[in-house]
C-alpha positions as a Markdown table, in Angstrom:
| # | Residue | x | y | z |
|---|---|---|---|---|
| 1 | Unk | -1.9 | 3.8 | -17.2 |
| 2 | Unk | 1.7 | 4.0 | -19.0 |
| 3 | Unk | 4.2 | 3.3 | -16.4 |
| 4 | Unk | 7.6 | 4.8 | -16.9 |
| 5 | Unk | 11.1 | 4.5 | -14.4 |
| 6 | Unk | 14.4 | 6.7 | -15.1 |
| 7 | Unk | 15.3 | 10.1 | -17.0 |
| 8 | Unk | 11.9 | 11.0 | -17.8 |
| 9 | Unk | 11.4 | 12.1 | -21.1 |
| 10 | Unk | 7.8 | 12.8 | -21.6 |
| 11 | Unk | 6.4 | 14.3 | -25.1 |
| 12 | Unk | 3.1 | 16.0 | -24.1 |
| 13 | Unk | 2.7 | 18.6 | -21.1 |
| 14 | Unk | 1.5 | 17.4 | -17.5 |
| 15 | Unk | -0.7 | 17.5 | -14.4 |
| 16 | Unk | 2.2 | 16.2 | -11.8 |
| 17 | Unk | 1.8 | 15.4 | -8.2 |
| 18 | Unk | 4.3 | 14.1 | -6.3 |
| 19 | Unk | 5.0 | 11.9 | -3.2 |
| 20 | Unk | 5.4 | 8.2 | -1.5 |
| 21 | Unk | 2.2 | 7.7 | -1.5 |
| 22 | Unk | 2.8 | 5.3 | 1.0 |
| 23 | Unk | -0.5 | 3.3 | 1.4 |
| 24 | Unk | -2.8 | 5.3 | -0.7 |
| 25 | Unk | -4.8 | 6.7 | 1.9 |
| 26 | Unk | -8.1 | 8.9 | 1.5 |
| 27 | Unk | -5.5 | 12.1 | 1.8 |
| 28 | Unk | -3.3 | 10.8 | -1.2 |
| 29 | Unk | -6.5 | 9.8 | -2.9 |
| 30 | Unk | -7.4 | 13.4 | -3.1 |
| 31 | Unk | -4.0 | 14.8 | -3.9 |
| 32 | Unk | -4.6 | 12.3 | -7.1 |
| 33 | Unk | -8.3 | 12.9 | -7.6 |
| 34 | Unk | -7.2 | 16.7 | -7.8 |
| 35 | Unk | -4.8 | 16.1 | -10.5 |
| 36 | Unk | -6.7 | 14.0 | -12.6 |
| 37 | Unk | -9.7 | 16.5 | -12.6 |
| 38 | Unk | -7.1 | 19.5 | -13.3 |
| 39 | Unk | -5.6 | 17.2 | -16.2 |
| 40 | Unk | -9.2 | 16.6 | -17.7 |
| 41 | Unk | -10.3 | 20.3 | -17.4 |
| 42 | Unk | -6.6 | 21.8 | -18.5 |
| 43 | Unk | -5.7 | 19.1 | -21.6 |
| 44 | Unk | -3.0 | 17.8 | -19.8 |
| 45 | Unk | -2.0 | 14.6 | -18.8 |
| 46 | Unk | -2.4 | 13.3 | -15.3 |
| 47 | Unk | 0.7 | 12.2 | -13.9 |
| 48 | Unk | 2.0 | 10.3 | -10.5 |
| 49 | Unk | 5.7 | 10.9 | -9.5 |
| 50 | Unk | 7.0 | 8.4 | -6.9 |
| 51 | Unk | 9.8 | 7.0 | -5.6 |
| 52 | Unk | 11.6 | 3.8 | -5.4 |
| 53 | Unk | 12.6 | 2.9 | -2.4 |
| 54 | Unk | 11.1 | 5.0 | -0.3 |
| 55 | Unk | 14.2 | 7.7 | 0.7 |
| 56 | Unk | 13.7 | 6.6 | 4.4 |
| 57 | Unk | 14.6 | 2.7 | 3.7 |
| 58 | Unk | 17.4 | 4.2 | 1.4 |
| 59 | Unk | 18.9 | 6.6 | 4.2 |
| 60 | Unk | 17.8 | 4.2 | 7.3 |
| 61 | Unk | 16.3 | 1.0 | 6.2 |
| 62 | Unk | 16.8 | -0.2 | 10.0 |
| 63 | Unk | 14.8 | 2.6 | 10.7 |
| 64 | Unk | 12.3 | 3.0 | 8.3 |
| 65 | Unk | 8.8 | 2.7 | 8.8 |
| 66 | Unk | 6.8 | -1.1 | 7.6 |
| 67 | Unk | 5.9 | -0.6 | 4.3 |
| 68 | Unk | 2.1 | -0.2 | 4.0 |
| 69 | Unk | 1.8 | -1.4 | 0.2 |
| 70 | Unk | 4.0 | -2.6 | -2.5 |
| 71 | Unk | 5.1 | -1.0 | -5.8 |
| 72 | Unk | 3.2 | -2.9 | -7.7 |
| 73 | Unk | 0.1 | -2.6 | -5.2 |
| 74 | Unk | 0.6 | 1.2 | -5.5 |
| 75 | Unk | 0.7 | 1.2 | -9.3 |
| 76 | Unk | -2.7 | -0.9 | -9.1 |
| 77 | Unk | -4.7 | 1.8 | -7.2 |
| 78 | Unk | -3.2 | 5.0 | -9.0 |
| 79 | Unk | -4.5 | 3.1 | -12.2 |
| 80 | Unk | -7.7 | 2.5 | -10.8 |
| 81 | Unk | -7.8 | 6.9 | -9.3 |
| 82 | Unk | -8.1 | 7.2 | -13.2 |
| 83 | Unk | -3.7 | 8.4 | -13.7 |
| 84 | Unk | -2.5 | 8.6 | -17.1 |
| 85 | Unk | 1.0 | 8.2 | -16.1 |
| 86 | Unk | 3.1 | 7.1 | -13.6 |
| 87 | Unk | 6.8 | 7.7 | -13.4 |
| 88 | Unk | 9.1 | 6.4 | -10.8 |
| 89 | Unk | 12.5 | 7.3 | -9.9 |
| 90 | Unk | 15.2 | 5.7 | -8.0 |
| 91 | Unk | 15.9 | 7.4 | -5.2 |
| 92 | Unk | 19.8 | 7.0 | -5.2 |
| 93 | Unk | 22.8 | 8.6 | -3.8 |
| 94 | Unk | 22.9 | 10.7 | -7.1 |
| 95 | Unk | 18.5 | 11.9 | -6.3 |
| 96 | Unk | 19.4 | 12.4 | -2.6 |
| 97 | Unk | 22.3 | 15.2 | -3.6 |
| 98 | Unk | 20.1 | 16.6 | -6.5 |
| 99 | Unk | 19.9 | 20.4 | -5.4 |
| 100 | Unk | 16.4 | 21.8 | -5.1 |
| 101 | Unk | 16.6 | 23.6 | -8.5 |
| 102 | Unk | 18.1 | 20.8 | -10.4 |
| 103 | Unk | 15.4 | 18.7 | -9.6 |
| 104 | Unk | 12.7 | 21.2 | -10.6 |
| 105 | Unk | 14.3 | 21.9 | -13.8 |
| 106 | Unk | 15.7 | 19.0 | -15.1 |
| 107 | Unk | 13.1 | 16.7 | -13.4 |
| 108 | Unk | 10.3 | 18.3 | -13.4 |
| 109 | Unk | 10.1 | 20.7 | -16.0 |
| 110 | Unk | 12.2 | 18.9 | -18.5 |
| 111 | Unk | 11.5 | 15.2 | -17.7 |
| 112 | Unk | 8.2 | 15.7 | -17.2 |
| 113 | Unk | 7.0 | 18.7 | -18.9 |
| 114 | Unk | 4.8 | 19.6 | -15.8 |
| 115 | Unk | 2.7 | 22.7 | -16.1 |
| 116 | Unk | 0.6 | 22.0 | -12.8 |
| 117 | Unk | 1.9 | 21.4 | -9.7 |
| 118 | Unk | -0.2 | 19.7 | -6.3 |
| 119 | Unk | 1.9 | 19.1 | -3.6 |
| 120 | Unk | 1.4 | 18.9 | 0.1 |
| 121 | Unk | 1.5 | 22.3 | 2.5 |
| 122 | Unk | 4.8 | 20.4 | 4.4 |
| 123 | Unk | 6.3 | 19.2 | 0.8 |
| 124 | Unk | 10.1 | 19.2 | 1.1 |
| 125 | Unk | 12.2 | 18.4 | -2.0 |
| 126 | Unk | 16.2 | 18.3 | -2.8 |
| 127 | Unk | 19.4 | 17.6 | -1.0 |
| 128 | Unk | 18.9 | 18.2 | 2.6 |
| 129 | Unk | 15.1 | 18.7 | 2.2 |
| 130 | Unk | 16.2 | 22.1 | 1.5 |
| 131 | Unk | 13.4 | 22.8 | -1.3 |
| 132 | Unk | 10.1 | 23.8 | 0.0 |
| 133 | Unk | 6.5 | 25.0 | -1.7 |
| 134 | Unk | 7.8 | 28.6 | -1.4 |
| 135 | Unk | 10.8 | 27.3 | -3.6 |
| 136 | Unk | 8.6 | 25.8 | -5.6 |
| 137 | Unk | 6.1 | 29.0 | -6.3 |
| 138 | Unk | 9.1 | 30.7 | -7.1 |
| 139 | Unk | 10.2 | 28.5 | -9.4 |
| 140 | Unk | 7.3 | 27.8 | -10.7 |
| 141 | Unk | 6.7 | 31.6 | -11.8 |
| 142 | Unk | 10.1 | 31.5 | -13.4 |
| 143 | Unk | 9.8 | 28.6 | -15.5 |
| 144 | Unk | 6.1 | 28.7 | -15.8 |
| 145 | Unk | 4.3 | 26.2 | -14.3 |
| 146 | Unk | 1.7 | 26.6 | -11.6 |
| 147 | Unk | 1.9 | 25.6 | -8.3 |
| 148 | Unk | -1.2 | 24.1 | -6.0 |
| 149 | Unk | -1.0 | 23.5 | -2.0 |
| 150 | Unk | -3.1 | 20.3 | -1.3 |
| 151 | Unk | -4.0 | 20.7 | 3.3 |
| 152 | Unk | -4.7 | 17.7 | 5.1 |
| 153 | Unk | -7.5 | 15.9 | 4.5 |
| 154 | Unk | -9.4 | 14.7 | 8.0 |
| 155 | Unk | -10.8 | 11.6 | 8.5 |
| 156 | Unk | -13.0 | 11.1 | 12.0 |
| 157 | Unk | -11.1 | 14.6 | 12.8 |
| 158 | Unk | -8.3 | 12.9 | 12.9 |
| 159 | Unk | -5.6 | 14.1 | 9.5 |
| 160 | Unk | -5.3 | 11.0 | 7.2 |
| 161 | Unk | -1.5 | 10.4 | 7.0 |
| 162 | Unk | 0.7 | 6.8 | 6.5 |
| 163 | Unk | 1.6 | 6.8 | 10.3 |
| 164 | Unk | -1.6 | 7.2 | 11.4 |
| 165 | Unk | -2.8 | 4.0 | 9.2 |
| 166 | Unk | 0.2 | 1.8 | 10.7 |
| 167 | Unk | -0.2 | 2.8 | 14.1 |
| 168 | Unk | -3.7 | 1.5 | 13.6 |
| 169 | Unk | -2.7 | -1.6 | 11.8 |
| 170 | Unk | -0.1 | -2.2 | 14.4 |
| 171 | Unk | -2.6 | -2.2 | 18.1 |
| 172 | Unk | -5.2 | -4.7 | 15.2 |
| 173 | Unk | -7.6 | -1.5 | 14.8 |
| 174 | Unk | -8.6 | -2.8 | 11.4 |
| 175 | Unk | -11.7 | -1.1 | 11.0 |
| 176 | Unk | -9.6 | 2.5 | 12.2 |
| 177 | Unk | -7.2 | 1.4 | 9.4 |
| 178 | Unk | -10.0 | 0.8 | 6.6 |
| 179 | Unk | -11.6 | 4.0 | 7.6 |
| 180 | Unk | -8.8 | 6.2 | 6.9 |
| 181 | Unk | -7.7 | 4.0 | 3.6 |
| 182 | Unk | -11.6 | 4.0 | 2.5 |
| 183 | Unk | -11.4 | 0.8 | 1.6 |
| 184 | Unk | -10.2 | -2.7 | 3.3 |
| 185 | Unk | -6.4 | -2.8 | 3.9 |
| 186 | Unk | -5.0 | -5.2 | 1.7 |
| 187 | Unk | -1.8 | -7.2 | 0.9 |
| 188 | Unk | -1.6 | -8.6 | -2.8 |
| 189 | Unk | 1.1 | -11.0 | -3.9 |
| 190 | Unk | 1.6 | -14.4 | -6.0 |
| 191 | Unk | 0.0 | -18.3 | -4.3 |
| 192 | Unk | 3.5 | -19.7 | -3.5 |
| 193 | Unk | 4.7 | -23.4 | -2.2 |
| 194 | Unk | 4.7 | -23.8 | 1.2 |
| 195 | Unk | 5.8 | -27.0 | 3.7 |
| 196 | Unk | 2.1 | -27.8 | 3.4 |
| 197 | Unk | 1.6 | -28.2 | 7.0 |
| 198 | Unk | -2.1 | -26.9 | 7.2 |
| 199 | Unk | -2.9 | -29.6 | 4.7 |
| 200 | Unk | -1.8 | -31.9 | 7.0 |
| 201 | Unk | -3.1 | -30.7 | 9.7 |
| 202 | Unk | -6.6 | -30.6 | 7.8 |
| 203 | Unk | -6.8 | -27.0 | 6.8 |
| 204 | Unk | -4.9 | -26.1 | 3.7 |
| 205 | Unk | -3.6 | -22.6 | 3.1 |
| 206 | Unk | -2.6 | -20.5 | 0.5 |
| 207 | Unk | 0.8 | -19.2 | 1.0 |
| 208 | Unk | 1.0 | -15.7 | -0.2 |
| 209 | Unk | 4.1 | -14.6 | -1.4 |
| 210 | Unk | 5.1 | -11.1 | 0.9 |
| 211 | Unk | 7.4 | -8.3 | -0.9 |
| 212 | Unk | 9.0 | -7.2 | 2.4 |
| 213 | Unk | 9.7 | -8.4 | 5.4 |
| 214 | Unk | 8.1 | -6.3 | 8.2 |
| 215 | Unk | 4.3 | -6.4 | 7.8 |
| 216 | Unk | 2.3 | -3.6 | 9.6 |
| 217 | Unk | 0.1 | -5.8 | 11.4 |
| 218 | Unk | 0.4 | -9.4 | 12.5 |
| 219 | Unk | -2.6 | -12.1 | 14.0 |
| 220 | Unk | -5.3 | -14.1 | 12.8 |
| 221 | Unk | -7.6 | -12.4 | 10.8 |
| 222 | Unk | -11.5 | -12.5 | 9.0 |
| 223 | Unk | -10.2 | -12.0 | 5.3 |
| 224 | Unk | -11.9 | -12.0 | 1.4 |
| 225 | Unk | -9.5 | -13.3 | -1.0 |
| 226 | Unk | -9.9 | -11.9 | -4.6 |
| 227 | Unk | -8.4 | -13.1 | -8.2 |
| 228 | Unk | -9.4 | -16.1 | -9.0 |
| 229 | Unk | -11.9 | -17.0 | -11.4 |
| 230 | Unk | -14.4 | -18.2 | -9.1 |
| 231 | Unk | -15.1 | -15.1 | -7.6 |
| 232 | Unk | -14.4 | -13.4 | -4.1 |
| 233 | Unk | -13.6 | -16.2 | -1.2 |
| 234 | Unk | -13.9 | -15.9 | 2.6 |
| 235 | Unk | -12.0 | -17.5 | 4.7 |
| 236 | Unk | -8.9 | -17.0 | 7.6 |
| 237 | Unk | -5.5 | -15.7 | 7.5 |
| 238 | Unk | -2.5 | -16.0 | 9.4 |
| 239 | Unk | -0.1 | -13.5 | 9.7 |
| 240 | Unk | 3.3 | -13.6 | 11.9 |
| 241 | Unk | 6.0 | -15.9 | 12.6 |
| 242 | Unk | 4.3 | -19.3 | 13.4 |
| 243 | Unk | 5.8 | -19.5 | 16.6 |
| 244 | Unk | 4.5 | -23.0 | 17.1 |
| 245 | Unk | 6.1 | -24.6 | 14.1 |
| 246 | Unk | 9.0 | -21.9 | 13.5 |
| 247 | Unk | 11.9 | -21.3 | 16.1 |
| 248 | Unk | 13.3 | -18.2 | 14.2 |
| 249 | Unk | 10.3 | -17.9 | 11.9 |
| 250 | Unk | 10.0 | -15.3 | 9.0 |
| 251 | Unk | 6.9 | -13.5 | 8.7 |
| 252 | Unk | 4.7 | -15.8 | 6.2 |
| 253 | Unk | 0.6 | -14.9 | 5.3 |
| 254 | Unk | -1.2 | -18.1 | 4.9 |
| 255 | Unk | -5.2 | -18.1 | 4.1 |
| 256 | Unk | -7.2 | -20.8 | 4.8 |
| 257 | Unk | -10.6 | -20.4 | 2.3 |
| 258 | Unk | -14.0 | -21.8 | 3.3 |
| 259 | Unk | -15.5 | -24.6 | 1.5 |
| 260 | Unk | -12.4 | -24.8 | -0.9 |
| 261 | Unk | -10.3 | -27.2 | -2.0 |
| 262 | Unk | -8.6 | -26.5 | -5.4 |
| 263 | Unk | -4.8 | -25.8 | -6.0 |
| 264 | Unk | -4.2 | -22.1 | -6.7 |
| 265 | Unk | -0.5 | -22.1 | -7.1 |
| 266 | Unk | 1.1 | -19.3 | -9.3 |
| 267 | Unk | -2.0 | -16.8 | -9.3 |
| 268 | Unk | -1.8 | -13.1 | -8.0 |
| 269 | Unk | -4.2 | -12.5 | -5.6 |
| 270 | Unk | -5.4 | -10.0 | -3.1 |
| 271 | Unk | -6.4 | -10.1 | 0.5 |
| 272 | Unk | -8.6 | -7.8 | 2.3 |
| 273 | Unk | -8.1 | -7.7 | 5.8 |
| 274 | Unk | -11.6 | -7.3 | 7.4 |
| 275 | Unk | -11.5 | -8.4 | 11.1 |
| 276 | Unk | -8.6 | -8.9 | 13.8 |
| 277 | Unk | -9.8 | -12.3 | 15.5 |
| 278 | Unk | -7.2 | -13.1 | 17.9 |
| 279 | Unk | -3.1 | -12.5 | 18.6 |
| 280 | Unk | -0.8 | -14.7 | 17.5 |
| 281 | Unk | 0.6 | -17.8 | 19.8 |
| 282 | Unk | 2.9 | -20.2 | 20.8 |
| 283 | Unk | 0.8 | -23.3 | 21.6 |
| 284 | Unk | 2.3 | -26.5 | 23.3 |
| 285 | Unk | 1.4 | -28.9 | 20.5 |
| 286 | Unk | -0.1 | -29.3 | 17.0 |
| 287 | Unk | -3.4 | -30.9 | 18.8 |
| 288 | Unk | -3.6 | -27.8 | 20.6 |
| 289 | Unk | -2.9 | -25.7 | 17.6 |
| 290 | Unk | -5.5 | -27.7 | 15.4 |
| 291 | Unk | -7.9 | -26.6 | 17.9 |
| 292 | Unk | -7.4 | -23.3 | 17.8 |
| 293 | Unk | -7.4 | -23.0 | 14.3 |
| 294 | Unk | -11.3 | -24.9 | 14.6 |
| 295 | Unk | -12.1 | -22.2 | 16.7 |
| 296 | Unk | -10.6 | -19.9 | 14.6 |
| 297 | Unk | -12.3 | -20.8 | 11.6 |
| 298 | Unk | -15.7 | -20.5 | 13.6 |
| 299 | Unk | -15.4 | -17.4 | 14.4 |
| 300 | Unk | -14.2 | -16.0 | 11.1 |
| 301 | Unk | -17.8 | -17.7 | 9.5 |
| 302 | Unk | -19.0 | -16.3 | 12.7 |
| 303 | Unk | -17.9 | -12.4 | 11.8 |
| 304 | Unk | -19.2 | -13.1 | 8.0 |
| 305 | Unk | -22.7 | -14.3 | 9.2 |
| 306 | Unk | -23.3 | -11.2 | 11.7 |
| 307 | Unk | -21.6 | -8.8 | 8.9 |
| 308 | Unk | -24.3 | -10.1 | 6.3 |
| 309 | Unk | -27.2 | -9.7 | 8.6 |
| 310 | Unk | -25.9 | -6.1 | 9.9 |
| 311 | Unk | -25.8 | -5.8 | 5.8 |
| 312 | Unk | -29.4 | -7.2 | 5.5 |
């Protein structure tokens, strides 16, 4: 997939869809699987527009929602949907007072020399949201282009949507989460040095490094690790503030892997989140915290044994 950021400039005509895609969710993922099947049948080229940061951490980032994957995790999974392209744009002060037209003409149109449009039936576009679908039919007739409506796609008869997926996250609904995704939620980042304290403790962890600083969910979790060369690991993660060992903590991932032992610092890796085991808590000593973590541990290999016989 050919990744590109700025004032687009594309040289052959496109299949465009745009949005946050915040999370990737089995509604986006049939926004994209639409484009890409219009692309192949049309001989255009499939094409992703997104933005960077998402408009509500640029108008209220004290307000904004947790983010529910990365940039980089979001390239990763339009690039596996089978996209051509991706272009992002900055969404700036000078984006947020585009006018609706502008950014059809010089964006769209120009930029990207879109000749199919999928949007969502609530898309809103342009300074002041003032640019809707009907804006963009219109438009679309005038500079010819055509315009598709993509409705919500329900999941459990429930409509798949970002929210929906943190407000699962957030109560530790992980399989309600993985549902609506279609897939494990994940957070993927780089093995990072830590104050090694679960080495000393007798359980070394993998510190993961996080891109922002407001996860969606938080506990001890049942979690497969994947990227290294000897396959996918199980093991335990921690996610929160350490409240035991941290007065004014920040929010750290650490994964404790089964039956390993070898350094991993430096590699990008991914963890699935599988299984909520407990909250996170404040315990009244490391010997107390050591035990939990054995306990911990037991029921994460616990979860995986059940899981494989409910497999079997």
């Amino acid at each position: 997939m050919r990744i590109t950021h700025g004032v687009p400039r594309f040289e052959s005509p496109t299949a465009v869809t745009i949005g946050n895609f915040d999370g990737i969710h089995q509604g986006h993922q049939a926004m994209l699987r639409r484009v890409e099947a219009v692309a192949r049948e049309q001989g255009l080229q499939s094409c992703v527009l997104t933005f960077e940061p998402h408009p509500r951490e640029f108008f209220a980032p004290e307000k904004a929602p947790s983010r529910l994957t990365s940039l980089r995790e979001k390239l990763e999974l339009f690039a596996c949907l089978g996209l051509e392209r991706a272009h992002i744009c900055r969404f700036d002060t000078g984006l947020a007072r585009q006018a609706p037209d502008a950014f059809v003409s010089e964006i769209l149109v120009q930029g990207l020399r879109a000749r199919w449009v999928l949007v969502g039936d609530d898309f809103r576009f342009g300074a002041g949201r003032a640019g809707d679908l009907h804006l963009l039919q219109a438009m679309g007739r005038r500079l010819h282009f055509d315009v598709a409506a993509m409705h919500s796609v329900l999941v459990g008869g429930r409509r798949a949507s970002s929210t929906l997926v943190r407000e699962a996250l957030a109560k530790g609904d992980i399989e309600g989460a993985r549902e609506l995704l279609g897939r494990p939620y994940s957070i993927s980042g780089r093995v990072v040095d830590g104050d090694k304290l679960g080495k000393r403790l007798g359980f070394p962890t993998a510190n993961i490094q996080l891109k922002h600083n407001r996860p969606p969910l938080a506990g001890i979790f049942a979690v497969t690790l994947h990227g290294l060369p000897e396959g996918m690991r199980r093991g335990v993660a921690s996610l929160g503030l350490r409240p035991t060992v941290k007065a004014n903590g920040r929010p750290t991932l650490e994964v404790h892997l089964f039956d390993f032992a070898r350094e991993i610092y430096g590699t990008h890796v991914r963890v699935d989140f599988l299984h909520k085991l407990r909250d996170e808590a404040k315990f009244p000593s490391l010997d107390a915290l050591v035990a939990q973590i054995e306990r911990d541990c037991a029921d994460g290999r616990e979860y995986f044994a059940s899981a494989v016989s409910v497999a079997g």
